[in-house]
C-alpha positions as CSV (number, residue, x, y, z in Angstrom):
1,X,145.7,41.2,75.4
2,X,142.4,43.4,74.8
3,X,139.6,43.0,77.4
4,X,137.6,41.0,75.1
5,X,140.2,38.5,75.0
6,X,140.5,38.3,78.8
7,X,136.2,38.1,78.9
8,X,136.2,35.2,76.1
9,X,138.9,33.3,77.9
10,X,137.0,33.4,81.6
11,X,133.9,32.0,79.6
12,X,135.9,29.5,78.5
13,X,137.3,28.5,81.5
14,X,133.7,28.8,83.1
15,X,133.0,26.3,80.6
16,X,135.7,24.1,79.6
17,X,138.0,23.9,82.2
18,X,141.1,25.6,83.7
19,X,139.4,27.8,86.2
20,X,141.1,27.7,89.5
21,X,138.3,27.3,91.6
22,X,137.6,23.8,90.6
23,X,135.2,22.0,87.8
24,X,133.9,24.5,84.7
25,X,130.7,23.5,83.1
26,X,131.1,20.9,81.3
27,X,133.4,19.0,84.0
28,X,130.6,19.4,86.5
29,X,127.8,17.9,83.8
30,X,130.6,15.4,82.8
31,X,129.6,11.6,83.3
32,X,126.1,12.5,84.1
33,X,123.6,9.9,83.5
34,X,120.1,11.0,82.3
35,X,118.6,9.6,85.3
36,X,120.6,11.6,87.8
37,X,120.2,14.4,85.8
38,X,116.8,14.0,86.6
39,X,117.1,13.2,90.2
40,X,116.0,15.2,93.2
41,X,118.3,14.2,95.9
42,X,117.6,17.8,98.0
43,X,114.2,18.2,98.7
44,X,113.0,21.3,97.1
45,X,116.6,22.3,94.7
46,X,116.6,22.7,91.2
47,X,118.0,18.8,89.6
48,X,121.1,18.4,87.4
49,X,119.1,19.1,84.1
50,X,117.6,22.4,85.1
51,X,120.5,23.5,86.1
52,X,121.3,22.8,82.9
53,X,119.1,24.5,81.0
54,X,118.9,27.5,83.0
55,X,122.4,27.7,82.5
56,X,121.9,27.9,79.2
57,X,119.0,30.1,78.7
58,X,121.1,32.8,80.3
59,X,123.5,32.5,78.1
60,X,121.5,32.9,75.9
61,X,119.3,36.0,76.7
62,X,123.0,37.3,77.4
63,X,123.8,36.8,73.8
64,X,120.5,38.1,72.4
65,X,121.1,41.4,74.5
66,X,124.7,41.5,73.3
67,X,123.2,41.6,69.8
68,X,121.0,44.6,70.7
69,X,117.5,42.7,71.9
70,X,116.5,44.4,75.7
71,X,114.7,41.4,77.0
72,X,114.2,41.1,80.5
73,X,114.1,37.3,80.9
74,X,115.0,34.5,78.4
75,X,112.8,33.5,75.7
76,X,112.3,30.0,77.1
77,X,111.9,30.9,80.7
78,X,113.8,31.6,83.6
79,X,113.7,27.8,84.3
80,X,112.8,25.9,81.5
81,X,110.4,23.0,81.6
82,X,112.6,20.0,81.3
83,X,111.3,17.3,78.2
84,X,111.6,13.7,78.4
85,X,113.7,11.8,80.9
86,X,116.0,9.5,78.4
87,X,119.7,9.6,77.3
88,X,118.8,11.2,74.7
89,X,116.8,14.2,75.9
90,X,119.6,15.0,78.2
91,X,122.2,14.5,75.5
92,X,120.0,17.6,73.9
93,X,120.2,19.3,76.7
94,X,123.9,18.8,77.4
95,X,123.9,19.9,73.5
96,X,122.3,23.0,73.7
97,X,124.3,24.1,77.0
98,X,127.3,23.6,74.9
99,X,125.7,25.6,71.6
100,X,124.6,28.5,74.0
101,X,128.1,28.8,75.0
102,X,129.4,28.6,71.9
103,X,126.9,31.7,70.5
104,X,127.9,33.9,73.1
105,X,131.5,33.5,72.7
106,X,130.9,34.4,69.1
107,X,128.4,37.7,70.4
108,X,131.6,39.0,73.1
109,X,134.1,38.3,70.2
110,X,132.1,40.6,67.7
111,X,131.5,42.7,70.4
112,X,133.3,46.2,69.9
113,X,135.6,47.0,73.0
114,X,134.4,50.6,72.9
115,X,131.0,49.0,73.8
116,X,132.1,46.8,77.2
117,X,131.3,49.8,79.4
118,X,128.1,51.2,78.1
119,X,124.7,49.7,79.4
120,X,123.5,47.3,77.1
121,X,120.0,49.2,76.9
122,X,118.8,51.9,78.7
123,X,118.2,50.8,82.3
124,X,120.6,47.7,81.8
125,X,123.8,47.0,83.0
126,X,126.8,46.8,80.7
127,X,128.3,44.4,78.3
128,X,131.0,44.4,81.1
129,X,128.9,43.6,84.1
130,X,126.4,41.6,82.3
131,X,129.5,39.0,80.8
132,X,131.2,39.0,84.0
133,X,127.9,38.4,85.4
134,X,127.0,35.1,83.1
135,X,130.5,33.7,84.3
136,X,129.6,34.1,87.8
137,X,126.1,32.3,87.1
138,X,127.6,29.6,85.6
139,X,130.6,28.9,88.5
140,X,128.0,29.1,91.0
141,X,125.2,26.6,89.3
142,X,128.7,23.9,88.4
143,X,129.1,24.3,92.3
144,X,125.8,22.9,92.7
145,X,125.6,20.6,89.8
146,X,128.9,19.1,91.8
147,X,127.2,18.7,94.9
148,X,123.9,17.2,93.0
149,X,126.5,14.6,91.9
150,X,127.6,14.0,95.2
151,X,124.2,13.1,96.4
């Protein structure tokens, strides 16, 4: 199995399921009403939804710098602002954390293995580091999107 192979199928199971850690992604947003998406059950934490979209918004910048674009911080912000509070402003959201996952899978698989070690940009890390990096991100923010639920 090439290296790409292995890095696509750890974003996968950072997102879909099958990690052995516990719940991926998409199990920890799972069942999630809008409402407690919204909720701020720890004084002072991030809720469910900007989890959400901060989750994908790295993704994302990951992606863009994959495709050659240096950029510091996402185009929509660290921490995006969250719109609406109804179903169907989170269903976007849950949408667009699952079409950010889905562009960067397509970025690492037309990513040229030569290319995994070398920085992405001068004075950024490489494609290596910086994928490994979005799969830690996202294990650690479904770790507290479970506990959210919990709460």
């Amino acid at each position: 199995m090439r290296e790409i192979d292995r890095i696509a199928d750890q974003l996968k199971r950072a997102h879909e399921g099958g990690a052995w850690h516990g719940p991926s992604v998409s199990e920890a947003l799972k069942g999630v009403s809008a409402q407690q998406a919204a909720a701020r059950p720890i004084s002072g934490a991030h809720s469910i939804w900007e989890l959400a979209l901060h989750i994908a918004a790295w993704r994302h910048i990951a992606a863009l710098r994959l495709a050659g674009q240096p950029l510091i911080d996402p185009p929509e912000g660290d921490w995006p602002v969250v719109r609406g509070a109804d179903e169907a402003s989170w269903e976007d959201a849950r949408a667009l954390v699952e079409l950010r996952y889905r562009e960067l899978v397509t970025a690492v698989r037309s990513l040229d293995e030569d290319r995994l070690n070398l920085p992405l940009a001068e004075g950024f890390s490489s494609a290596y580091v910086t994928l490994h990096g979005v799969i830690q991100h996202d294990l650690y923010h479904a770790g507290q999107i479970s506990l959210l639920k919990k709460s």
